[in-house]
Phi, psi and omega in degrees: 000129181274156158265152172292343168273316175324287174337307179261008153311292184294318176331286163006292181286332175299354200280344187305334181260021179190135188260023166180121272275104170268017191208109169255122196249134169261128179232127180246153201229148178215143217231135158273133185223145175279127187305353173270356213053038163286160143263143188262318202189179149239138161241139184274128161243138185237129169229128183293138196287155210274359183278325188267355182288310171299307187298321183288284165001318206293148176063026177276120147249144186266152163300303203244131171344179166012037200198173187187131170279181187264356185265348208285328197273345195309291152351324203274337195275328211276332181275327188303301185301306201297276160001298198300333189295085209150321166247027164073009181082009182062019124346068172227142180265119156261127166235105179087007163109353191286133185274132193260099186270120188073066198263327198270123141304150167340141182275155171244167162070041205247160137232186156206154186241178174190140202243122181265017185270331176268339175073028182238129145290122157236152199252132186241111176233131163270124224239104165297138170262153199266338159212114175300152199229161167223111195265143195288323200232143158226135175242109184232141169231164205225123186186138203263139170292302179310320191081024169279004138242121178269148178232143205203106201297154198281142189300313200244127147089059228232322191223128158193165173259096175281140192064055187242143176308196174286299176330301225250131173237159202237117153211203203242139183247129177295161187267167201279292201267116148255029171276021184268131031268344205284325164252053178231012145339308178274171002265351173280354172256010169289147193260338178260130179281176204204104194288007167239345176328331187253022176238331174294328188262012203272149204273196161183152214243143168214108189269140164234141178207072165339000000 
């Protein structure tokens, strides 16, 4: 039996042979804030395109057919995050403009759900900062660097703060290239991959706390 971490792990290894995205990710981001208005974290909903969802899935067995609880899955969360340590949890911080390297602790909270009217997983985790901070400007962006996963923040509902002072606002910072898909059409047949492609299309939260 493949795992949902397992699975994506083996994805994973593979991105090295392909210059464009075989794993698509919907992503809701929620920024934790500390009762002093420090930030403590992010917690993360990734929620998986339903062809890798179907693959990682496969040889689970559920109590109910087509369907999988949160206790069924719970194993599954727990290799998945551990898998994600090796690729920085696709996680980056800038704080005050500055870039914060080994910024995150081991995720918490982690689970994974699955809506079986969509056929989709999302694995829901929180990322702890290893020191909390409280930044006039914090920038996290979420991105696979190689682009063998594209992630892509959710249309409605997409960013919020939790415990955030009054001040401090939240929006979606546009990617340096917002032509994708159209212009990377000649790059799917490439055989090399390209280690900054996934920072250029990647979307990204930009907190102000005036």
């Amino acid at each position: 039996m493949l795992s949902a971490g397992v699975a994506f792990a083996l994805l994973m290894a593979g991105g090295s042979a392909s210059a464009h995205p075989h794993v698509w990710v919907t992503v809701k981001s929620e920024i934790v804030f500390a009762s002093d208005g420090s930030v403590t974290g992010v917690r993360h909903a990734w929620t998986f395109d339903d062809m890798f969802s179907a693959f990682a899935t496969q040889g689970i067995d559920a109590k109910t057919k087509g369907d999988f609880t949160r206790e069924e899955l719970q194993p599954l969360a727990k290799v998945n995050v551990e898998s994600l340590n090796e690729y920085d949890y696709f996680t980056y911080a800038k704080v005050n403009g500055a870039t914060k390297k080994e910024t995150f602790a081991e995720p918490i909270d982690y689970w994974l759900s699955y809506d079986s009217k969509s056929g989709e997983l999302t694995l829901h985790f929180t990322l702890p900062l290893k020191t909390p901070v409280r930044p006039r400007t914090l920038d996290i962006g979420v991105y696979d660097p190689e682009f063998f996963i594209y992630f892509a923040f959710a249309e409605k509902n997409a960013v919020r703060l939790a415990g955030a002072p009054s001040q401090c606002k939240a929006a979606l910072a546009r990617p340096k290239n917002d032509s994708f898909p159209s212009s990377l059409r000649g790059l799917f047949s490439s055989s090399e991959a390209n280690a900054g492609m996934g920072a250029q299309y990647a979307q990204g939260i930009v907190v102000k706390c005036p």
